[in-house]
C-alpha positions as CSV (number, residue, x, y, z in Angstrom):
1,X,83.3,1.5,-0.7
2,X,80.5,2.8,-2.1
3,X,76.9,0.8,-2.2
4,X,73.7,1.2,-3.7
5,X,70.7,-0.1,-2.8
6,X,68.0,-1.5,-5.1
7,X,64.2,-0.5,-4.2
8,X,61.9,-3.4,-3.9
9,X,59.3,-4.4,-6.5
10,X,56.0,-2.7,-5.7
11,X,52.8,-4.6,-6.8
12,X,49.1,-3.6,-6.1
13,X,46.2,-6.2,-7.0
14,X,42.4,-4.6,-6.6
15,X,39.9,-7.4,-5.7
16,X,36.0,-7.6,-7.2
17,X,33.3,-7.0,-5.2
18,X,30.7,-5.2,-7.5
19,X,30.2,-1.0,-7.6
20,X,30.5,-0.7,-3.6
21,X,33.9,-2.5,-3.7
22,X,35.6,-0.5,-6.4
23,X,34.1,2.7,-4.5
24,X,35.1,1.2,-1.2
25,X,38.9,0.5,-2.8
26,X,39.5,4.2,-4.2
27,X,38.2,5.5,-0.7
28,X,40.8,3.4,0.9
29,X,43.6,4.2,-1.4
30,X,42.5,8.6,-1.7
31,X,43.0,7.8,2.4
32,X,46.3,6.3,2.2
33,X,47.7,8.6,-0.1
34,X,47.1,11.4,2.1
35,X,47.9,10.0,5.8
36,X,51.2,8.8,4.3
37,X,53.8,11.1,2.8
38,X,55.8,9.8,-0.1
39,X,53.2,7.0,-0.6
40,X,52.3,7.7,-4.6
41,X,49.7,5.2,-6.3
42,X,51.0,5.9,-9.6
43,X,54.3,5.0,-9.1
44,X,53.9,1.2,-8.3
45,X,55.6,-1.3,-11.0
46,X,52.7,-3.6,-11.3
47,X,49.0,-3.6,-10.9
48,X,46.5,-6.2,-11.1
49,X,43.2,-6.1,-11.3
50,X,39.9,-8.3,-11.7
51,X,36.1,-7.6,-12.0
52,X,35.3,-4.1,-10.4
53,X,39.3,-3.4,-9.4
54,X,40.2,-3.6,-12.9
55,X,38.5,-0.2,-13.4
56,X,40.0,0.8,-10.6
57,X,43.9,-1.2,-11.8
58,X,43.2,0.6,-15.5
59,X,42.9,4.4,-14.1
60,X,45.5,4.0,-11.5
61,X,48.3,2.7,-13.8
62,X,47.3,5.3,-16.3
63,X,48.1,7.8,-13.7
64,X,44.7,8.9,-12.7
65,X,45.0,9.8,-9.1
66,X,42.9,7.9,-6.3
67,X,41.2,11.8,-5.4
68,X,41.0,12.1,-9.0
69,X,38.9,8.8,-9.2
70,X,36.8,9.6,-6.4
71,X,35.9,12.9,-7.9
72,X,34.8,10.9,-10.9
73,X,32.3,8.9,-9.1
74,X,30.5,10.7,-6.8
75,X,30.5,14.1,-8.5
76,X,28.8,15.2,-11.6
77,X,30.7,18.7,-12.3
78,X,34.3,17.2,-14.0
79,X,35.2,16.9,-17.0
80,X,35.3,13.1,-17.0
81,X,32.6,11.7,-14.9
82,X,31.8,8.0,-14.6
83,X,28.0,7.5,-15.3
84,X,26.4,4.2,-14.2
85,X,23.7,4.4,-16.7
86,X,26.0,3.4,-19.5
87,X,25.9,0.2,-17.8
88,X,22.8,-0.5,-17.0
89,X,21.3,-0.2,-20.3
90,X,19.2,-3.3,-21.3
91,X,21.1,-5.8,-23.8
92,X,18.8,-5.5,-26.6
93,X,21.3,-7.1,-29.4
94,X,21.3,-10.1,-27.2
95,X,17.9,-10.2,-26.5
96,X,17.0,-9.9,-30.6
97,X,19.4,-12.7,-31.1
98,X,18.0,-15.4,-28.8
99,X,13.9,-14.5,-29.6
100,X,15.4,-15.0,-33.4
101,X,16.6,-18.6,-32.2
102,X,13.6,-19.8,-30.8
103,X,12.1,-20.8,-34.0
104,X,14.9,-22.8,-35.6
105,X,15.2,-24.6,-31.4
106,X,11.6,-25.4,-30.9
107,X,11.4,-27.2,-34.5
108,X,14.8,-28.9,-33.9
109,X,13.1,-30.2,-30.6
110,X,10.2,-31.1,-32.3
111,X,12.0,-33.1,-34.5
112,X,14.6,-34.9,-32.2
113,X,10.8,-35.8,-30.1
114,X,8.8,-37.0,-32.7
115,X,12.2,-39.3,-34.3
116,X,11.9,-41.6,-31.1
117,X,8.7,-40.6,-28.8
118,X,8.7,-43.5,-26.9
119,X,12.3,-43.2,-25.6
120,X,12.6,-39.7,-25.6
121,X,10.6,-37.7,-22.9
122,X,9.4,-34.3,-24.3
123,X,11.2,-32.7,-21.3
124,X,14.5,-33.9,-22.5
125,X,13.9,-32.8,-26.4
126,X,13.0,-29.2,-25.2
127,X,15.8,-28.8,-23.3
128,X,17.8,-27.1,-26.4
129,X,14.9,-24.1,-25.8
130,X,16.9,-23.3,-22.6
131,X,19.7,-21.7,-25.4
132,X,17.2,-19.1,-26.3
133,X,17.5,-17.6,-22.4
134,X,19.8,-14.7,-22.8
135,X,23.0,-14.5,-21.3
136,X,22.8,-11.2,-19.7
137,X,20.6,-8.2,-18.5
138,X,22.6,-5.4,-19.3
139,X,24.7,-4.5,-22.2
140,X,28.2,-4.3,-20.8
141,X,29.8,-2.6,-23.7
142,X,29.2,0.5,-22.0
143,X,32.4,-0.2,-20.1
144,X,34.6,-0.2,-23.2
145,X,33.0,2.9,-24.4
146,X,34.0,4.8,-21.2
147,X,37.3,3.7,-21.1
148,X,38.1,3.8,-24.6
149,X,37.4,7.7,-24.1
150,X,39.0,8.1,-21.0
151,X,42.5,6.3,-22.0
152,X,42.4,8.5,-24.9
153,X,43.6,11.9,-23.2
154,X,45.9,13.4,-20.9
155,X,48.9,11.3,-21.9
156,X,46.9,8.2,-21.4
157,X,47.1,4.8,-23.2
158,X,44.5,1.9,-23.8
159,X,47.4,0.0,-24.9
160,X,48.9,-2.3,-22.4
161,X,52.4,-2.0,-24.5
162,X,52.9,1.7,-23.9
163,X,51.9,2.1,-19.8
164,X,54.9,2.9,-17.9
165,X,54.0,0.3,-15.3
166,X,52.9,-3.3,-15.8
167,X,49.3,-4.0,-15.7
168,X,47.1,-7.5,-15.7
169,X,44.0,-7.5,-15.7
170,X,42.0,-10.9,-15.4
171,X,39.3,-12.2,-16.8
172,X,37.9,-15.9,-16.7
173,X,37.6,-18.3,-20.2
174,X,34.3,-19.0,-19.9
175,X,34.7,-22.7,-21.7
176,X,37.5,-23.7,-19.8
177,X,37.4,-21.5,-16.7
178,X,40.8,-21.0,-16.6
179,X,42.1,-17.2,-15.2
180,X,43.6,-15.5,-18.4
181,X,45.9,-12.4,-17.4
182,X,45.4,-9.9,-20.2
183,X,49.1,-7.5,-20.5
184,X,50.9,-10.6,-19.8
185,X,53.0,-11.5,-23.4
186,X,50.8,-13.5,-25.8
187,X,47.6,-11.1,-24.2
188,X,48.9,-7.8,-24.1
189,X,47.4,-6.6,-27.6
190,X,43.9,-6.4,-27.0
191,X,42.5,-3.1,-25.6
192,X,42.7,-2.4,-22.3
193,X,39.3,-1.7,-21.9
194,X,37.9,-4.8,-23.6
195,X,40.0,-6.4,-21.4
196,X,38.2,-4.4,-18.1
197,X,34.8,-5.7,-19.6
198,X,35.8,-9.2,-20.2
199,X,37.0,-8.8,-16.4
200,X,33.7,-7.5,-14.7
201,X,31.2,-9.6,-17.2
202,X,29.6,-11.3,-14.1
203,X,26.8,-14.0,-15.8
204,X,23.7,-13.0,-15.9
205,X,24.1,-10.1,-15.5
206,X,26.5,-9.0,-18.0
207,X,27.0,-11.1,-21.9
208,X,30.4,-13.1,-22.1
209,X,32.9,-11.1,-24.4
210,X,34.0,-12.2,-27.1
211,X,38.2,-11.8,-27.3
212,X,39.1,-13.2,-30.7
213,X,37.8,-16.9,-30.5
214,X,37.2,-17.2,-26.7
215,X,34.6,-15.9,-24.6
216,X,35.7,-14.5,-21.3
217,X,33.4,-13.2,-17.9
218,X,34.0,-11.9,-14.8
219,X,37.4,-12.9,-13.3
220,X,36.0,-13.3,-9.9
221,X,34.6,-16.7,-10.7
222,X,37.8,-18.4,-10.0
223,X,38.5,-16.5,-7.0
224,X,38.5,-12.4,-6.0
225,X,41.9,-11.2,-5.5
226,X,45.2,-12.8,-8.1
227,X,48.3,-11.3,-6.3
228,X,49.8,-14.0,-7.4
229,X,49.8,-12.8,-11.0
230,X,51.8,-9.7,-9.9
């Protein structure tokens, strides 16, 4: 009698770890993919991915090679190259918003001081100036951008929906610092790359993005690696 045999479930989850991780990641898998035969990136059912190896999680479930990806980011002569400076440009917006909210804190402060001075310390009232700090450096939108254009071509999708392969990417709710999978059902309709910036929005570095009602940063808060989401 005849029988068939049914090929395992193949996950891959990319941890964080900032530029040199990511880097370090497609190295490791442009390596693999060439000392093994028959070993094809692309071809997994499920990738996950958080902070820096959701970049990485994105390109490889939309069939961008691991050589491909290396080619993207360390040379400057393809047709699709990776360029750091669209994310280290300063986050103006956010730092326009928080100098306009300086005046309306410092006279609320004032306020709340001189309405009881003798149990208030003027330490405490000012503490509401400590809003006007802004939340990040750089302006992280950079990373939609990029992605946005680079999901847009060569049969690629930003749309979780239409990959061929499962992808989660994770990002971190930044009230209630619970890990939220984006492409599982009930987060799969949001762009895949807002979902790669809500992923790597480390704070203080990067602004918190803002996914309908919630604000979400870097996923790697919680911990660096979710296999267990695949």
């Amino acid at each position: 009698m005849a029988t068939t045999t049914r090929r395992s479930t193949i996950g891959l989850a990319l941890a964080g770890g900032g530029p040199v991780g990511g880097i370090y990641e497609v190295g490791a898998m442009a390596a693999l993919a060439e000392a093994l035969d028959g070993l094809d990136f692309n071809e997994f059912d499920i990738y996950v991915g958080v902070s820096s190896g959701a970049f990485i999680a994105a390109a490889v479930a939309n069939r961008l090679a691991p050589s491909s990806l290396a080619r993207m980011l360390v040379e400057d002569d393809t047709e699709e190259v990776f360029d750091p400076e669209m994310l280290l440009r300063p986050a103006l917006g956010e730092y326009f918003r928080r100098a306009l909210s300086v005046p309306v804190l410092f006279w609320t402060a004032l306020r709340q001081y001189l309405s009881d001075p003798w149990h208030l310390r003027l330490i405490e009232a000012f503490q509401g100036l400590s809003h006007a700090i802004p939340t990040g450096v750089f302006n992280n939108a950079g990373i939609d951008q990029l992605l946005r254009r680079l999901f847009s071509s060569g049969g690629r999708s930003n749309d979780f929906r239409q990959l061929d392969h499962r992808l989660f990417i994770v990002a971190t709710d930044l009230d209630t610092g619970e890990s939220i999978p984006f492409g599982a059902p009930g987060y799969d309709d949001i762009p895949i790359s807002v979902a790669v910036q809500a992923s790597a929005a480390l704070p203080g570095l990067f602004p918190p993005v803002l996914v309908g009602e919630r604000y979400f940063v870097d996923g790697a808060l919680i911990k660096t690696l979710h296999a267990s989401v695949a």
